[in-house]
Gaussian input, Z-matrix of N, CA and C with variables (Angstrom, degrees):
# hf/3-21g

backbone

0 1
 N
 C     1     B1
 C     2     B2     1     A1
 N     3     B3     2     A2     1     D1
 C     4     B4     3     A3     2     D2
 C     5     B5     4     A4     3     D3
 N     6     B6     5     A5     4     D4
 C     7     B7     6     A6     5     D5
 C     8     B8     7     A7     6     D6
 N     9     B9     8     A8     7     D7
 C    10    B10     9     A9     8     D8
 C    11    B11    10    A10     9     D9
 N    12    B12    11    A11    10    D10
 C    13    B13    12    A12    11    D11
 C    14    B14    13    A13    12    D12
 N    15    B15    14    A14    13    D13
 C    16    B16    15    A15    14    D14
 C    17    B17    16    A16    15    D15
 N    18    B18    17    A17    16    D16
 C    19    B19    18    A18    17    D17
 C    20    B20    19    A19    18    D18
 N    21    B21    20    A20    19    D19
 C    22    B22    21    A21    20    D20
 C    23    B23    22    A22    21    D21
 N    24    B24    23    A23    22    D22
 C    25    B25    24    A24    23    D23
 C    26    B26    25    A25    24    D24
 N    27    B27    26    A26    25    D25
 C    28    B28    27    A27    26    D26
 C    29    B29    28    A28    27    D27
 N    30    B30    29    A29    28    D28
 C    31    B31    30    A30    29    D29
 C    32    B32    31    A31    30    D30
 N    33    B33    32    A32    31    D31
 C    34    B34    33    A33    32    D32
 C    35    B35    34    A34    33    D33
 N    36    B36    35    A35    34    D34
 C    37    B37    36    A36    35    D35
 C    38    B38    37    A37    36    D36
 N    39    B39    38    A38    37    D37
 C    40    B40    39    A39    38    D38
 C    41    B41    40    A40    39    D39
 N    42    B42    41    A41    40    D40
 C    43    B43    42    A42    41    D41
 C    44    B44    43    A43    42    D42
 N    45    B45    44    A44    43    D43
 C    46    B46    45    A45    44    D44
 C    47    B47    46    A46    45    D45
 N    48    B48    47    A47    46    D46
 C    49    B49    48    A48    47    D47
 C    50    B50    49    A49    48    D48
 N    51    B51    50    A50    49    D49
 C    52    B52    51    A51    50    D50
 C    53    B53    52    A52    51    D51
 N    54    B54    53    A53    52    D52
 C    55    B55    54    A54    53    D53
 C    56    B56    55    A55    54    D54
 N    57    B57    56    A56    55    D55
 C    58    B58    57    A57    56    D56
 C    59    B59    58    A58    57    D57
 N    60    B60    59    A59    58    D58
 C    61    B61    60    A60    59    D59
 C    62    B62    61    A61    60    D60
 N    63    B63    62    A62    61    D61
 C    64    B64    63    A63    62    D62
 C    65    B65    64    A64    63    D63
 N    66    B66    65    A65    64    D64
 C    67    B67    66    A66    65    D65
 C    68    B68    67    A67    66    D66
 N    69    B69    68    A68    67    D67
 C    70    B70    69    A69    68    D68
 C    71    B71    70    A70    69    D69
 N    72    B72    71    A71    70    D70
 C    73    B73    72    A72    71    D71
 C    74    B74    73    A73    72    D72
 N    75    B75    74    A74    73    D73
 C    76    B76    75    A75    74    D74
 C    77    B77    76    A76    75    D75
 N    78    B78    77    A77    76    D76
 C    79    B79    78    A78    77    D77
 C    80    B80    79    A79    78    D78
 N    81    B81    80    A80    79    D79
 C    82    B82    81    A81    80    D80
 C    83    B83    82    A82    81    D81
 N    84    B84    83    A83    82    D82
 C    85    B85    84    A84    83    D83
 C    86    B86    85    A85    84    D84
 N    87    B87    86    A86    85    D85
 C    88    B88    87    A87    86    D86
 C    89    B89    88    A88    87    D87
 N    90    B90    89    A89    88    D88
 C    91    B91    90    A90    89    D89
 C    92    B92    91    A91    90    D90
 N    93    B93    92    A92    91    D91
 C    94    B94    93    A93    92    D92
 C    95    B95    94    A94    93    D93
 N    96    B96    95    A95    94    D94
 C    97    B97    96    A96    95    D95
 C    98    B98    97    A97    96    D96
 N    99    B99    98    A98    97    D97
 C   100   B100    99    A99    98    D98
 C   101   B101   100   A100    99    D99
 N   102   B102   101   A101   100   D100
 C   103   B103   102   A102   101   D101
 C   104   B104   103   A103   102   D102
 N   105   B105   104   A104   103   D103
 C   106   B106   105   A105   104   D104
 C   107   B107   106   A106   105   D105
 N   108   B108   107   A107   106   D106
 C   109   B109   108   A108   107   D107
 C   110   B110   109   A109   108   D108
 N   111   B111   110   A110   109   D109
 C   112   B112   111   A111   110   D110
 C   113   B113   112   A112   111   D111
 N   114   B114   113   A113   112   D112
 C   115   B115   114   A114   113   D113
 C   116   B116   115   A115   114   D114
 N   117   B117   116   A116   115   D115
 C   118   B118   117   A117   116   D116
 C   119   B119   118   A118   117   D117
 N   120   B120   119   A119   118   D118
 C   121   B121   120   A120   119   D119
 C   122   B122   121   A121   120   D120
 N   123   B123   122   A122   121   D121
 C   124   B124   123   A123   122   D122
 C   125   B125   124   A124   123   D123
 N   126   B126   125   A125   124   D124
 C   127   B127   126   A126   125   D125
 C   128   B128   127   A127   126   D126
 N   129   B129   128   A128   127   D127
 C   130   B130   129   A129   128   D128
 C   131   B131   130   A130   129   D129
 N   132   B132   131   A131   130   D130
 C   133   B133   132   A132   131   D131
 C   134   B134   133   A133   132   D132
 N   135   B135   134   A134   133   D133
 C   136   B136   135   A135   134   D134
 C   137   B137   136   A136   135   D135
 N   138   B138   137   A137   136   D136
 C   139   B139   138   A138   137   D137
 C   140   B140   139   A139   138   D138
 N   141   B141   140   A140   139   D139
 C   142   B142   141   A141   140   D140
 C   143   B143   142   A142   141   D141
 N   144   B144   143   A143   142   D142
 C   145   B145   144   A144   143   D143
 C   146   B146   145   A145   144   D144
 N   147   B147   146   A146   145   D145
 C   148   B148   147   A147   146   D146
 C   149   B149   148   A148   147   D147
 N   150   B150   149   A149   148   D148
 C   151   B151   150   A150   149   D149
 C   152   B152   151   A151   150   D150
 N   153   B153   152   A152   151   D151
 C   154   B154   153   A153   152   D152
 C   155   B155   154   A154   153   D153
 N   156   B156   155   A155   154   D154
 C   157   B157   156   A156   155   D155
 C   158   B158   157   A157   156   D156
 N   159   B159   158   A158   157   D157
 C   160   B160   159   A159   158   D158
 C   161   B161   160   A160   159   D159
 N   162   B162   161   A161   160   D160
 C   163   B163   162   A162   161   D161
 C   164   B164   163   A163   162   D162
 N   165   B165   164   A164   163   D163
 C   166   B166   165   A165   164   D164
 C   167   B167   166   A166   165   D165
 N   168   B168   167   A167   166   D166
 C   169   B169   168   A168   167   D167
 C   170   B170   169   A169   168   D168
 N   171   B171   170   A170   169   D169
 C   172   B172   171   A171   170   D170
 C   173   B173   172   A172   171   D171
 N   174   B174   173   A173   172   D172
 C   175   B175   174   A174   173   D173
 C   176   B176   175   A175   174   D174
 N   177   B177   176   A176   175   D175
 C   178   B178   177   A177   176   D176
 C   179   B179   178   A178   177   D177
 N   180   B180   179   A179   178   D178
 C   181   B181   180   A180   179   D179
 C   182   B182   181   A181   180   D180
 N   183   B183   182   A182   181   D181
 C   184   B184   183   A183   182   D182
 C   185   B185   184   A184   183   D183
 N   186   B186   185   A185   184   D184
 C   187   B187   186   A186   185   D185
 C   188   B188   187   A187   186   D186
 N   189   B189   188   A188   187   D187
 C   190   B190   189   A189   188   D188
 C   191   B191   190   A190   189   D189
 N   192   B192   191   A191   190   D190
 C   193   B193   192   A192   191   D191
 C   194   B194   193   A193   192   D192
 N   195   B195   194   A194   193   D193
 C   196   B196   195   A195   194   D194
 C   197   B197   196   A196   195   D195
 N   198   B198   197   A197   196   D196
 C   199   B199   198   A198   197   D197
 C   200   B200   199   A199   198   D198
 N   201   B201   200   A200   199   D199
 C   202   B202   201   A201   200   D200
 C   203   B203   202   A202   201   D201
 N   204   B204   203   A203   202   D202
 C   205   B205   204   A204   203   D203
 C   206   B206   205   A205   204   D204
 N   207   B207   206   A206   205   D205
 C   208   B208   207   A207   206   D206
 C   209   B209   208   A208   207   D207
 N   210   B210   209   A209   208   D208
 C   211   B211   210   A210   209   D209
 C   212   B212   211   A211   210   D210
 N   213   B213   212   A212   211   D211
 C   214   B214   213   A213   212   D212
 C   215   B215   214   A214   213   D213
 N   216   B216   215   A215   214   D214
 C   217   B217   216   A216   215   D215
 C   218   B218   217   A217   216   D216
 N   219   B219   218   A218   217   D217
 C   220   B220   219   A219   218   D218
 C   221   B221   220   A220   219   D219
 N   222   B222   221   A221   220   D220
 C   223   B223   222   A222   221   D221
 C   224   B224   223   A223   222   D222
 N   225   B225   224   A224   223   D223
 C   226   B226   225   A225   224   D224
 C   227   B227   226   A226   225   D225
 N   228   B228   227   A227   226   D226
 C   229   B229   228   A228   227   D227
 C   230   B230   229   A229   228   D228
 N   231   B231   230   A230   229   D229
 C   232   B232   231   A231   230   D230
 C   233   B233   232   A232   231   D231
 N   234   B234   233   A233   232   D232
 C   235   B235   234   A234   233   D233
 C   236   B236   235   A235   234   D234
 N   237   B237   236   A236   235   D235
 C   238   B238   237   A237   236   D236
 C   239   B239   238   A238   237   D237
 N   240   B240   239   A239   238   D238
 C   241   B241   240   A240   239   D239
 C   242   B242   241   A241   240   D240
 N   243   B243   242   A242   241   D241
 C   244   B244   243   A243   242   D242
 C   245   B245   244   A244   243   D243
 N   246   B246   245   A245   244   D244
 C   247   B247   246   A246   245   D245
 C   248   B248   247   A247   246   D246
 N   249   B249   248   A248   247   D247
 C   250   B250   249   A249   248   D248
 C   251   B251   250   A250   249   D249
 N   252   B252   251   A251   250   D250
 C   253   B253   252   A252   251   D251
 C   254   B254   253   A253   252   D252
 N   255   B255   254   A254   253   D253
 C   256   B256   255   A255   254   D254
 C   257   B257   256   A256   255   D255
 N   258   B258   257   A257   256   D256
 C   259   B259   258   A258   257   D257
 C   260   B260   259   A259   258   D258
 N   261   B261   260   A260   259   D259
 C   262   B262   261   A261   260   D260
 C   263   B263   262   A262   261   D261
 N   264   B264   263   A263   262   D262
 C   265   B265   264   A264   263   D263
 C   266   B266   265   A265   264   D264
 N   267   B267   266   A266   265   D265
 C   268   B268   267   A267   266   D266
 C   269   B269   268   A268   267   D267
 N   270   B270   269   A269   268   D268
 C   271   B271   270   A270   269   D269
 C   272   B272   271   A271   270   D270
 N   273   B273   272   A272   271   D271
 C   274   B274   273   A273   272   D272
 C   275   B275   274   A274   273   D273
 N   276   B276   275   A275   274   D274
 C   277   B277   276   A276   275   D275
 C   278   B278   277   A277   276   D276
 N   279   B279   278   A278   277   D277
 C   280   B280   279   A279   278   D278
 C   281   B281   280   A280   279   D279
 N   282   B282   281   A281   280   D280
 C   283   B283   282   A282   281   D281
 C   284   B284   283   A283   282   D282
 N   285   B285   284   A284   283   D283
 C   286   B286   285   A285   284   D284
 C   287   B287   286   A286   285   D285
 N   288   B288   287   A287   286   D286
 C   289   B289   288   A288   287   D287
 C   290   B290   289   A289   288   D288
 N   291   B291   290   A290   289   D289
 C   292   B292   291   A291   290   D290
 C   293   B293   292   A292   291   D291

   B1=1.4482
   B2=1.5291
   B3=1.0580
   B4=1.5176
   B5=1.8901
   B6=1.8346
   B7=1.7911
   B8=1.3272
   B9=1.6016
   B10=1.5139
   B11=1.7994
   B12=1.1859
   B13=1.4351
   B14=1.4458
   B15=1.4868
   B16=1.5504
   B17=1.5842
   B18=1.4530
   B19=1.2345
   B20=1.4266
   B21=1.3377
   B22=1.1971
   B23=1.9757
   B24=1.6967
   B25=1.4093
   B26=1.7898
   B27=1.2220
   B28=1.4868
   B29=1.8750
   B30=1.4555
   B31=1.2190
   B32=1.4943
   B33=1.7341
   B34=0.9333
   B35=2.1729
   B36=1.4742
   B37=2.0219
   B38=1.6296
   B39=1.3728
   B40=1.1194
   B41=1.8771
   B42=1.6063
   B43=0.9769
   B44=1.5343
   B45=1.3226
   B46=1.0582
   B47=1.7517
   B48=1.2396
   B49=1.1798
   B50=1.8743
   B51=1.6794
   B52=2.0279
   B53=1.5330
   B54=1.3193
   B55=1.6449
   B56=1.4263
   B57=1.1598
   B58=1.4027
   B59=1.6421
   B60=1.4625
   B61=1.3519
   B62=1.5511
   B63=1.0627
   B64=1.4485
   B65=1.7650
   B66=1.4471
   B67=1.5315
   B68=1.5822
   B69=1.2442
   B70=1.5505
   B71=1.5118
   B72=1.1713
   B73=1.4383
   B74=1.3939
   B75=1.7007
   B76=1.6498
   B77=1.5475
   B78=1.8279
   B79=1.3455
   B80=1.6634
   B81=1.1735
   B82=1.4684
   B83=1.9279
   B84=1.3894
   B85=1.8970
   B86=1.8860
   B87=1.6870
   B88=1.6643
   B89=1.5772
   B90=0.9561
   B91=1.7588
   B92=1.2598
   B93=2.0999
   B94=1.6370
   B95=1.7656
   B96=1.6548
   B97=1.4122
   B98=1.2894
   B99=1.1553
   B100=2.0632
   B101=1.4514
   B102=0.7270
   B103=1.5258
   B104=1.4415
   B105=1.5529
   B106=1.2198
   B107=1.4980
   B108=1.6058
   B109=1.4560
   B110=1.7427
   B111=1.7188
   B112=1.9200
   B113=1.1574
   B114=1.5921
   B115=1.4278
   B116=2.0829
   B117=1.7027
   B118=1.5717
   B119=1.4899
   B120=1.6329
   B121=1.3556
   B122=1.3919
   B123=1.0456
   B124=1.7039
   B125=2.1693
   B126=1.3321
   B127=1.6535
   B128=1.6445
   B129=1.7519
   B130=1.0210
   B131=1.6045
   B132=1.6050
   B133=1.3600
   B134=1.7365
   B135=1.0120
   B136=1.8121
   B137=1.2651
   B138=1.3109
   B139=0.9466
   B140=2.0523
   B141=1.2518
   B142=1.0922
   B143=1.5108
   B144=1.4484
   B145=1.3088
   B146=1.7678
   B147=1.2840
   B148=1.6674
   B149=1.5598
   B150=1.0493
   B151=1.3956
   B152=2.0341
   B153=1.3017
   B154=1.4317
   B155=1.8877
   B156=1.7621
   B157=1.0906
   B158=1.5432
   B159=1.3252
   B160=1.5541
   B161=1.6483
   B162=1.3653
   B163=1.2501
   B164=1.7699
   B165=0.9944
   B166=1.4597
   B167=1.8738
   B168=1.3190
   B169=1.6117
   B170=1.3249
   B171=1.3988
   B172=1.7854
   B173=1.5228
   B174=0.7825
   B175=2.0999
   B176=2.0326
   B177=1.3421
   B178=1.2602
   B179=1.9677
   B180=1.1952
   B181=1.4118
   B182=1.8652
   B183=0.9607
   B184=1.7203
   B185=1.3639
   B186=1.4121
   B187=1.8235
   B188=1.3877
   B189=1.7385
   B190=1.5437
   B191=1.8994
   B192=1.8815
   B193=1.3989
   B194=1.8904
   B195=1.6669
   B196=1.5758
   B197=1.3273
   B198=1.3172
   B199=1.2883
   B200=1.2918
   B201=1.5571
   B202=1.9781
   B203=1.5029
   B204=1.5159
   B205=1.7569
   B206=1.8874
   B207=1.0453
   B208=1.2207
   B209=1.1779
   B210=1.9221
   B211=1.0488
   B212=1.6608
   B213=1.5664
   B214=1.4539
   B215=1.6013
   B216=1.7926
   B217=1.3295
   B218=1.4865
   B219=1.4521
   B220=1.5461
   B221=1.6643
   B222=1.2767
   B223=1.6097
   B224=1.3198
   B225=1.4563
   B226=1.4680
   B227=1.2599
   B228=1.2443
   B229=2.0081
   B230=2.2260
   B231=1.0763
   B232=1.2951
   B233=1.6842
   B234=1.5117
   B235=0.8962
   B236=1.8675
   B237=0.9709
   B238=1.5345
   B239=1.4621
   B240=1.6895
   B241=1.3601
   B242=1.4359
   B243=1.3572
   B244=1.9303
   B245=1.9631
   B246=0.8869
   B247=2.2459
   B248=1.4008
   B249=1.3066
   B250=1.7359
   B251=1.5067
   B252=1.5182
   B253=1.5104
   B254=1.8959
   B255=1.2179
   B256=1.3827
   B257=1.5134
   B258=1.5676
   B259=1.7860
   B260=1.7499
   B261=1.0012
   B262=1.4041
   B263=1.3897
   B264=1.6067
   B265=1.7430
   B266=1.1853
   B267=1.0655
   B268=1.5396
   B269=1.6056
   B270=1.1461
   B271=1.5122
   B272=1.4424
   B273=1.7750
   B274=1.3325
   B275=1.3904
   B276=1.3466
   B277=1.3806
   B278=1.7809
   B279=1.2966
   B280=1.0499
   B281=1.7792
   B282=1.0524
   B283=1.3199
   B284=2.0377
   B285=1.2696
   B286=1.4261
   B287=1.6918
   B288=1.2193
   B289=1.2736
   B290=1.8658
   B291=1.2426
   B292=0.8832
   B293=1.7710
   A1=111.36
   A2=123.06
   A3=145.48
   A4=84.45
   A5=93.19
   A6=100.13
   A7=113.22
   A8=115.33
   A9=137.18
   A10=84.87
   A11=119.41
   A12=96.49
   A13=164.70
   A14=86.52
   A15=108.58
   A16=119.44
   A17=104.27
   A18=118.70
   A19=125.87
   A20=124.54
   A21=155.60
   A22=94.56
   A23=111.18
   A24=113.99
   A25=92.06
   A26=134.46
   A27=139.37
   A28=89.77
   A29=120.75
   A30=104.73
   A31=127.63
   A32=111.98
   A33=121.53
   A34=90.88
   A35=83.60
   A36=113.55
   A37=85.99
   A38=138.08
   A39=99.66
   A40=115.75
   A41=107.15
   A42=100.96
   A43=124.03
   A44=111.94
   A45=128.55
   A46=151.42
   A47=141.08
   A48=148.40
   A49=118.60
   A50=104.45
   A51=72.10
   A52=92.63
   A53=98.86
   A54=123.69
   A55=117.46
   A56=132.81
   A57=129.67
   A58=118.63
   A59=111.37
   A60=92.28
   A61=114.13
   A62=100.93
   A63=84.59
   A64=125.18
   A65=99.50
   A66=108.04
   A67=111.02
   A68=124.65
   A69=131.50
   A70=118.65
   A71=113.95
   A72=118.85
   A73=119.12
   A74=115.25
   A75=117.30
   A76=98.44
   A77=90.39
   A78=97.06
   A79=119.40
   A80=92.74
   A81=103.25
   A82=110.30
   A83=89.03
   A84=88.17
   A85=95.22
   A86=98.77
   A87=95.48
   A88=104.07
   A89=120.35
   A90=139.89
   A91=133.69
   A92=89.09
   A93=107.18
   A94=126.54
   A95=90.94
   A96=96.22
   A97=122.77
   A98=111.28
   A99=120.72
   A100=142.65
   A101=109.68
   A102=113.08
   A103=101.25
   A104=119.05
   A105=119.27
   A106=99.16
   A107=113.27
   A108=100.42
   A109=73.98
   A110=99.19
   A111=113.72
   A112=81.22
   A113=90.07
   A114=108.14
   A115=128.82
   A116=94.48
   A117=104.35
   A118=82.62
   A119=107.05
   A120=146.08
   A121=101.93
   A122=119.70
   A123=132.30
   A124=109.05
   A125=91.69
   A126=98.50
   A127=108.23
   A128=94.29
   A129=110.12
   A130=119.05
   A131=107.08
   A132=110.37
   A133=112.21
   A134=119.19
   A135=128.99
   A136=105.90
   A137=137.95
   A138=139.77
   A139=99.05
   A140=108.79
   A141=134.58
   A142=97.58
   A143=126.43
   A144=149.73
   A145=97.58
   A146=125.79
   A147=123.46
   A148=121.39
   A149=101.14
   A150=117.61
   A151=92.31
   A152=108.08
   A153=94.58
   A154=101.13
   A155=101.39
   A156=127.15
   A157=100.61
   A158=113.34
   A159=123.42
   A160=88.62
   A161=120.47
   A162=100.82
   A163=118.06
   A164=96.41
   A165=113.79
   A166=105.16
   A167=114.20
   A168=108.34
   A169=130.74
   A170=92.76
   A171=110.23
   A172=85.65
   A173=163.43
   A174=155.08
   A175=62.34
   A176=148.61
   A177=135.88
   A178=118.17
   A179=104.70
   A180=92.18
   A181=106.17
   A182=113.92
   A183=114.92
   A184=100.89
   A185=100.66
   A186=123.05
   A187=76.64
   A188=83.18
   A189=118.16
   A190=116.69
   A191=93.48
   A192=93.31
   A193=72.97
   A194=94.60
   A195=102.87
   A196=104.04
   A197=115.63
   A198=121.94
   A199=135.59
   A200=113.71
   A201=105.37
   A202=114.30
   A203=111.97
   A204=112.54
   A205=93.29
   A206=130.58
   A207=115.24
   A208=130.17
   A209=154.75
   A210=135.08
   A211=103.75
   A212=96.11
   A213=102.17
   A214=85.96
   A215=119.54
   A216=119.82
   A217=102.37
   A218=125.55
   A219=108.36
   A220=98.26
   A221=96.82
   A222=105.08
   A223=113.86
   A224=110.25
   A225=97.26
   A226=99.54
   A227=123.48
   A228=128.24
   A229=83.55
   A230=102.72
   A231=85.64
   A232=129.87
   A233=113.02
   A234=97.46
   A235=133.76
   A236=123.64
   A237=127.58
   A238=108.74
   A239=120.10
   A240=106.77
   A241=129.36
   A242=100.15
   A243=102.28
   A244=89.30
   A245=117.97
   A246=92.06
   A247=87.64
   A248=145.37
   A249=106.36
   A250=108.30
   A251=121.95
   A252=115.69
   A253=98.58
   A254=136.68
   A255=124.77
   A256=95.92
   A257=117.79
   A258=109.72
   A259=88.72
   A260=123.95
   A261=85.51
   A262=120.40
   A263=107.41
   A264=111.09
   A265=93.59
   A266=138.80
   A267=150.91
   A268=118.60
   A269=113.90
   A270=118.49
   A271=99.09
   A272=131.86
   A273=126.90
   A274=111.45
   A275=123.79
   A276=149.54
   A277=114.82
   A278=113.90
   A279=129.58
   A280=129.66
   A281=121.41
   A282=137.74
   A283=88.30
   A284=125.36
   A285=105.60
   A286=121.89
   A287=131.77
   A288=134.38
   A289=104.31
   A290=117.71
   A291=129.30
   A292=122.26
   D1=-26.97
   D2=-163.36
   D3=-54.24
   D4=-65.96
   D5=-156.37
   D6=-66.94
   D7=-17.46
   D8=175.18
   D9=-65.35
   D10=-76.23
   D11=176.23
   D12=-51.35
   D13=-19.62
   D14=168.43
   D15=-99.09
   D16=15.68
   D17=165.17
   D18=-103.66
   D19=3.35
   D20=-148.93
   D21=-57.94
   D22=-54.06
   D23=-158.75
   D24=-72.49
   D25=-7.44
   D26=-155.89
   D27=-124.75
   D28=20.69
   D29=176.59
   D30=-80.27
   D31=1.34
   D32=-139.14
   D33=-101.80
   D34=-24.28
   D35=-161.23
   D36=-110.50
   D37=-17.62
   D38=-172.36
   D39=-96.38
   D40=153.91
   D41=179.04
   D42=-119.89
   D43=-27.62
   D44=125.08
   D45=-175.80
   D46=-126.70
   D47=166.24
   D48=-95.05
   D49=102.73
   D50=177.54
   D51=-116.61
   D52=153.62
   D53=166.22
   D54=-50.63
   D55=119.34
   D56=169.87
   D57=-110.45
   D58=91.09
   D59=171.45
   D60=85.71
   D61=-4.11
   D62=-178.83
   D63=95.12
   D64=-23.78
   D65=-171.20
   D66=-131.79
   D67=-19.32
   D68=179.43
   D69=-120.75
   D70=-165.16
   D71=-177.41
   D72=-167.97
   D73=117.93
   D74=-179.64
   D75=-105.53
   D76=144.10
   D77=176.69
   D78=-110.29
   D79=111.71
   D80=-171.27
   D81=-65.45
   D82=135.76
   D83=-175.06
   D84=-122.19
   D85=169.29
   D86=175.88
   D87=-82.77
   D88=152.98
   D89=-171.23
   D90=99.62
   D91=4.86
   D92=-172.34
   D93=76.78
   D94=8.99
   D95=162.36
   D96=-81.53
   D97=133.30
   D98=154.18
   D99=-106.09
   D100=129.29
   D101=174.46
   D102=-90.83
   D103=137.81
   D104=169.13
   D105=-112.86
   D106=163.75
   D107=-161.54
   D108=-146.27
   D109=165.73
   D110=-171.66
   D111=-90.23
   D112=152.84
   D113=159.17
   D114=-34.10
   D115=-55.36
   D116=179.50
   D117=-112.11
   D118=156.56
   D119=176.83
   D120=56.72
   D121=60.18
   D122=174.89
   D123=-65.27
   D124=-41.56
   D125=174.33
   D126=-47.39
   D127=-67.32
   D128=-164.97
   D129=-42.85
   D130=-51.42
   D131=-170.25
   D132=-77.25
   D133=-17.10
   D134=151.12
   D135=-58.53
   D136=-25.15
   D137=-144.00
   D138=-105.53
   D139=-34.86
   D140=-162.54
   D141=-89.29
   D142=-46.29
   D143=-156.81
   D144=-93.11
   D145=-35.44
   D146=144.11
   D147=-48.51
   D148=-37.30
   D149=-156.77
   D150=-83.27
   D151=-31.93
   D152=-157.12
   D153=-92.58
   D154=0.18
   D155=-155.09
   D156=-93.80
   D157=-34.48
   D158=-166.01
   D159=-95.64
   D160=-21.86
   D161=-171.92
   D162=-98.93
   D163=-5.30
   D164=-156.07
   D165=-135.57
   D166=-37.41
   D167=-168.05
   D168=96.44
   D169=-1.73
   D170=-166.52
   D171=-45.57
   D172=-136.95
   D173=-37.09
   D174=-111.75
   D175=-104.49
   D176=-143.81
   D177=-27.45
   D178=-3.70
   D179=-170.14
   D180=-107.66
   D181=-172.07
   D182=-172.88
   D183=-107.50
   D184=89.55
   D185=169.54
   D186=-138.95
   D187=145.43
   D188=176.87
   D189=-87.82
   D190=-38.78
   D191=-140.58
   D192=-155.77
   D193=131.14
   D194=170.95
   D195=-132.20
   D196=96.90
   D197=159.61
   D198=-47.52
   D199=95.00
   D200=-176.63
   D201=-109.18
   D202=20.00
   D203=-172.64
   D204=-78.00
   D205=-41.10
   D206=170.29
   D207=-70.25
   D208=91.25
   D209=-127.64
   D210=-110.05
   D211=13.01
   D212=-161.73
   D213=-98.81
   D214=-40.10
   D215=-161.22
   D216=-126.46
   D217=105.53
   D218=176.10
   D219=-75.82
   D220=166.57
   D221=168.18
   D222=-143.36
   D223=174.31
   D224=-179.15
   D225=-158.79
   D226=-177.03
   D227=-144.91
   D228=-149.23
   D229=106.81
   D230=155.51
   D231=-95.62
   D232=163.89
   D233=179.62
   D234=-97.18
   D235=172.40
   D236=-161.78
   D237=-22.69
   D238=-59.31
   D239=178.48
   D240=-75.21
   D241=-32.31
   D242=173.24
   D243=-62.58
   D244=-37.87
   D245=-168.86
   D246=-82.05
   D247=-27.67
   D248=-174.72
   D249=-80.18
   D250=-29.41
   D251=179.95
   D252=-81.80
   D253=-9.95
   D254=163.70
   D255=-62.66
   D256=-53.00
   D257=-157.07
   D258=-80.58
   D259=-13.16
   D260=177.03
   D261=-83.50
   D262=-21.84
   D263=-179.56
   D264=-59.69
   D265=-69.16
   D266=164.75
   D267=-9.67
   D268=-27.16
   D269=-178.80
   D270=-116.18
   D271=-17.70
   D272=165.29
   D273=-64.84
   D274=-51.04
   D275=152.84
   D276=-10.66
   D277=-82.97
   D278=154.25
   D279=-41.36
   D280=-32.45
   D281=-166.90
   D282=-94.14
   D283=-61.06
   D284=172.20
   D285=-74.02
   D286=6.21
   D287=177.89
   D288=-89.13
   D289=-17.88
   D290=-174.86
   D291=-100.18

């Protein structure tokens, strides 16, 4: 209930809580986004993932999947159109270095 609460500003996207394993918990949002959360300090790293959200916009942009089980390294999964316009900067990139 804790992460149900500290999800409060995402109440609008959330849909819900899934079980991982037995020991963690991803929070499923509408657009097919997730937050994955660590095993211990699950608040916290939701907590962090608001935080990077108000500052930055992260949940508005096309990421699939935000990895917070590492608390040292978040990560994140974009989704289909942010990775083909990443690989294409990526191949514009490359194409003037050359």
């Amino acid at each position: 209930m804790a992460i149900v609460e500290a999800a409060e500003p995402l109440k609008d996207r959330l849909r819900g809580l899934i079980r991982q394993g037995e020991r963690r918990w991803d929070v499923a949002l509408t657009g097919d986004q997730v937050i994955q959360l660590p095993e211990t300090g699950a608040v916290e790293a939701l907590e962090r993932v608001l935080a990077m959200d108000e500052a930055g916009d992260l949940m508005g942009r096309d990421i699939r999947i935000i990895d917070m089980r590492n608390p040292d390294r978040p990560t994140i999964r974009l989704g289909d159109e942010a990775f083909a316009y990443l690989k294409t900067l990526r191949g514009l990139e490359q194409g003037m270095s050359n």
